[in-house]
N, C-alpha and C positions, 0 to 999 in steps of 0.2 A: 373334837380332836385337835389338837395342838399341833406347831404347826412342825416340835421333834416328832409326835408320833407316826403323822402323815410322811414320814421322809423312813420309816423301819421297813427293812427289805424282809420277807421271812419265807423259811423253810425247814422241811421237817425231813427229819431222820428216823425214816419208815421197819420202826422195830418193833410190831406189834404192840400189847400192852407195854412197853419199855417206851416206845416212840415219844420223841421231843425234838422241840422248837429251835432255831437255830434264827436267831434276830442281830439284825446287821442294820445300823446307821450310825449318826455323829449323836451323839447326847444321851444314849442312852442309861449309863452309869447314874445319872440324876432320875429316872424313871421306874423306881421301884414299884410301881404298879406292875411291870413287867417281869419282876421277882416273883413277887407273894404268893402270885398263884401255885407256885412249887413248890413252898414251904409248906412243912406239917406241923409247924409250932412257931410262934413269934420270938425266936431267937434264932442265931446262926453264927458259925465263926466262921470270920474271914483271914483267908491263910494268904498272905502275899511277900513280897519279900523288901529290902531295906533302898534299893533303889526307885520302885514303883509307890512304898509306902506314904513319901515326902507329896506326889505326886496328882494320887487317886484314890489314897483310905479314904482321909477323912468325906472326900464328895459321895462316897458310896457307904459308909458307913453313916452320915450326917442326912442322907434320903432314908435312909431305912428309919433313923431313930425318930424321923418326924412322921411316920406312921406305926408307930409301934412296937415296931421290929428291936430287939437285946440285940447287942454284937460282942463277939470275943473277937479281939484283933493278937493275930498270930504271925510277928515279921520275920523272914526267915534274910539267911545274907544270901547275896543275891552270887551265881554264876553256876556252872556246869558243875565244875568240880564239888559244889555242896547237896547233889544229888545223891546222899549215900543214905545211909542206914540210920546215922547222930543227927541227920538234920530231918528224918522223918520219926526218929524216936522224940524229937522236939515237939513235935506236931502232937505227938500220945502227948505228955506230958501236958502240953496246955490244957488238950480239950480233958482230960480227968483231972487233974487239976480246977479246971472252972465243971467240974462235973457235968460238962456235956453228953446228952440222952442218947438213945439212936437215931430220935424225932430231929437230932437240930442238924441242921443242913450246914455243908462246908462249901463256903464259895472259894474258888480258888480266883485272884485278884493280880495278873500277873502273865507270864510267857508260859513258853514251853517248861520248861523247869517246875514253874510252882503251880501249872498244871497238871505234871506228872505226879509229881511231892502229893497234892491235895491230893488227887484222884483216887491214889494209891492208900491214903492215909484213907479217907472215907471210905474207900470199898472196903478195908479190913474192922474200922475201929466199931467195936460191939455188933460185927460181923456182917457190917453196912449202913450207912448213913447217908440224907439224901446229899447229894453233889450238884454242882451249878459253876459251869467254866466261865469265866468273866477274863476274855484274853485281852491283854493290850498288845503284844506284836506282833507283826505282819506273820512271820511265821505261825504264831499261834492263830491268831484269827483263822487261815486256811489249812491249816490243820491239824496241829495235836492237840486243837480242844473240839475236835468233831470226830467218833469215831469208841470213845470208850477204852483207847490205851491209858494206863496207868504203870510209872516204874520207878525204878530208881537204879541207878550205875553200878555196877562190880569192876571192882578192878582188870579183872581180866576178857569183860564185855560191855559195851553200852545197854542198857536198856535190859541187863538177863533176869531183874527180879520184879516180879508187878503183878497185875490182876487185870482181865477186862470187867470195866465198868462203866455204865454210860453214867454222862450227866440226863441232870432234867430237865435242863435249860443252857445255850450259848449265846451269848451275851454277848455282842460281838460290837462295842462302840471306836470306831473306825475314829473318832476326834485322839484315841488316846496312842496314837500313830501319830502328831505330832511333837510330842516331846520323843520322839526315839530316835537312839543316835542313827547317822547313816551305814554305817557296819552291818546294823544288825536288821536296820528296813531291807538293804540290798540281801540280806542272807534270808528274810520271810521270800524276797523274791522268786527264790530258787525253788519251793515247796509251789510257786504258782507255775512257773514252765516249765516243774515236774506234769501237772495234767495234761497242758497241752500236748507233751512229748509222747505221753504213753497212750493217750483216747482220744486227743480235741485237734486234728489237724488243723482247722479255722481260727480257735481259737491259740495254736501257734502262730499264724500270721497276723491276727490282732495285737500279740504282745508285740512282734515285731513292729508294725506301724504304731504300738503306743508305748514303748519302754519308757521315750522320754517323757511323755506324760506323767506317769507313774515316779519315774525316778524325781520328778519336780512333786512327787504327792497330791499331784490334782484329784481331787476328792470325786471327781466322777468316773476314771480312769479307776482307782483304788475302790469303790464301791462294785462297780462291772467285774473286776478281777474280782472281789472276793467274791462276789454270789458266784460267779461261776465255781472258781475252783471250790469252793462249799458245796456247791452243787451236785460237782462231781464228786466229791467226800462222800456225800449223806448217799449217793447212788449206790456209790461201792459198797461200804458200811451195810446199806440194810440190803445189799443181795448177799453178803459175805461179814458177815460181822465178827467173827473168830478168824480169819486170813487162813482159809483152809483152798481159798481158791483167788479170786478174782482183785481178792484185798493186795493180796502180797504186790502186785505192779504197783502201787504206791509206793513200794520202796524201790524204784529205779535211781542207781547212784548208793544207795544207802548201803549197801551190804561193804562196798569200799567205802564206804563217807565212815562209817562205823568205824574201822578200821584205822580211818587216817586221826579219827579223834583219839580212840586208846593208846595209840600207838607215840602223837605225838604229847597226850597228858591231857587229861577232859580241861576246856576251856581254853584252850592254846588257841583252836580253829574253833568259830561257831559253829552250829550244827549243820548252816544250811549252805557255808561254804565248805564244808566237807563233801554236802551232797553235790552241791555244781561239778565240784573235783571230780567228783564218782560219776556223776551221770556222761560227763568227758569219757572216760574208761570207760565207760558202760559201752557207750555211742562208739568208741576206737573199737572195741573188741566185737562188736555187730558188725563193722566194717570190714576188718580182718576174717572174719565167718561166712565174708559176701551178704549180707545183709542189706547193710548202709554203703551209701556211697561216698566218698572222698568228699563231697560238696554238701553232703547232709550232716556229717562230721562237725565238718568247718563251720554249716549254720549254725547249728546247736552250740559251737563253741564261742561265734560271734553275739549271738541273744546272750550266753550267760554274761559276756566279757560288757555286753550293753547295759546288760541288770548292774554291774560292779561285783562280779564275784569272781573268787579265781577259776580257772579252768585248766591249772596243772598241778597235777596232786604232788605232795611233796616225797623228799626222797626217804623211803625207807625199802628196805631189804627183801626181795620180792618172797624171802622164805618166813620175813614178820610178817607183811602183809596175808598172806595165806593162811596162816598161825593165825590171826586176830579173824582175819576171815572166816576160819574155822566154827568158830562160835557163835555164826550168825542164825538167828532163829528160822530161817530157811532152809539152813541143814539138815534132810534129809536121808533117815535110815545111813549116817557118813557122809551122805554125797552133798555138795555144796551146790544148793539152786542158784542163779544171777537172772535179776531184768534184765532184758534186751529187749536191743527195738528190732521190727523187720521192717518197718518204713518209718518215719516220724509224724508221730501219730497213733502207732499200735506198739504196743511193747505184748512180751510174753513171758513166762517164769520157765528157767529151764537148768537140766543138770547136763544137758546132752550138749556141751562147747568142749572144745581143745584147752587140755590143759597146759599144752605148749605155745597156744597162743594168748593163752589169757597170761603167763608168765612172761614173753616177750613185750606182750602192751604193760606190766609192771615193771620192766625194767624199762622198757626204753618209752612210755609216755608218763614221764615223773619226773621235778624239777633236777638240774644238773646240781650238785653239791650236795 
């Protein structure tokens, strides 16, 4: 064993015959031995986008072809706002075009975005083709390449049109965390003291004694946070794999982070500073319900403001926000569910809050102007 492979963290995403691997260290994009095993034919395209492509094609496309492996390379342009329907009709068009089988696996090479793009393009194209998430951002690493969501944006909701679909392999090389700008490392940070807040009370106070570690990228602080929050992914995922229960606390903050991204134009705010925003709100309006306390509020808003992210959601209309809220996939027979915490540490899904007080924390906890 070598002395990358001796250093790969792994764990697995307990979904019966569907069940796969979730592999975490620095170097692995050069170890296609760690592929093969998942492919059903020695070819595959790789779907990724025009900022990463300069980056990490050729080192993952240049491991494959020295063992046998065809590639189709498939660069899409890179941000939120190309999450729509042209840039996944993109994706048809290449693989029939280079007449891609059902056999050839789609790796997706890339974040959140070209995670969802691929996932969503492979689950449908000749009505399933194998998938393989290969994330390079801290957000994606922990977690929208673990879990089987697949989508792409509507103009009048994040995330309304997609499919679940697992990969067969996560691919999770923590080196490619170093070329990422700091904007978007701090915004994967918020998908990590998303777990602590809702299931890991210990590991909230870890982040807290190691933010700065992390925020300087120390690769053993950034390895411990992702097995955990991974850990907690693959937990939830195979008790709950369709968010019929247990799944949905993962989106603590999100049902407003959603919200604040539609509202103000996808890619305006990153995904995961919409969420810090939201989980602020979340945490105000637990408070206000008697919940949280004034001081558990405040922590949760001093960890985000430690990670670099904002923690006051911008101003928009408290009757747009409930509008864009509206259309969250936690909507319920009409009724609108929200995460909340009743300590930090335990969150719950519920319809049963004040809707006069969840419209006072939109008016009055959102920036002035």
């Amino acid at each position: 064993m070598n002395a990358a492979a001796a250093t790969v963290a792994s764990l697995t995403v307990s979904l019966g015959e569907r069940s796969y691997p979730i592999r975490i260290g620095a170097g692995l994009l050069t170890q296609p031995k760690l592929i093969v095993p998942h492919l059903t034919q020695e070819r595959v395209a790789v779907v990724t986008n025009d900022t990463i492509a300069p980056l990490y094609l050729a080192a993952l496309v240049d491991s494959l072809k020295r063992i046998g492996v065809r590639t189709l390379e498939i660069v899409l342009p890179d941000g939120e706002q190309y999450k729509n329907w042209q840039t996944l009709n993109h994706v048809f068009d290449a693989l029939l075009e280079a007449r891609c089988e059902r056999g050839t696996a789609l790796i997706a090479l890339g974040g959140g975005v070209v995670g969802d793009i691929g996932g969503f393009a492979a689950a449908v194209y000749q009505r399933g083709m194998p998938f393989i998430q290969v994330p390079t951002t801290l957000l994606a690493l922990v977690d929208s390449s673990v879990g089987g969501k697949t989508a792409i944006n509507h103009p009048l909701g994040k995330n309304m049109i997609g499919a679940f679909y697992q990969p067969r392999l996560v691919l999770a090389d923590i080196a490619t965390l170093d070329t990422l700008p700091e904007r978007e490392y701090s915004a994967g940070l918020a998908e990590i003291v998303k777990y602590g807040l809702i299931r890991d009370a210990p590991f909230l106070d870890w982040l807290e004694a190691n933010m700065a570690r992390l925020r300087s990228r120390d690769r053993g602080a950034i390895i411990h946070a992702v097995v955990q929050s991974c850990q907690h992914k693959a937990e939830i995922v195979g008790a709950d794999e369709r968010e019929s229960g247990e799944r949905a606390l993962l989106n603590l903050g999100h049902t407003f982070g959603h919200a604040i991204e539609s509202g103000l134009g996808y890619g305006t705010w990153l995904h995961g500073e919409a969420v810090a925003a939201g989980m602020v709100l979340a945490a105000e309006l637990s408070a206000r319900m008697g919940l949280l306390s004034s001081t558990e509020v405040e922590r949760t808003r001093r960890l985000l403001q430690a990670a670099g992210l904002p923690t006051v959601a911008p101003r928009l209309a408290p009757e747009r926000y409930l509008e864009l809220m509206g259309h969250d996939k936690k909507v319920l027979a009409g009724r609108l569910r929200l995460v909340l915490l009743r300590r930090l540490g335990e969150a719950y899904v519920s319809a049963d809050f004040s809707h006069e007080k969840l419209v006072e924390v939109l008016e009055t906890c959102v920036a002035d102007g």
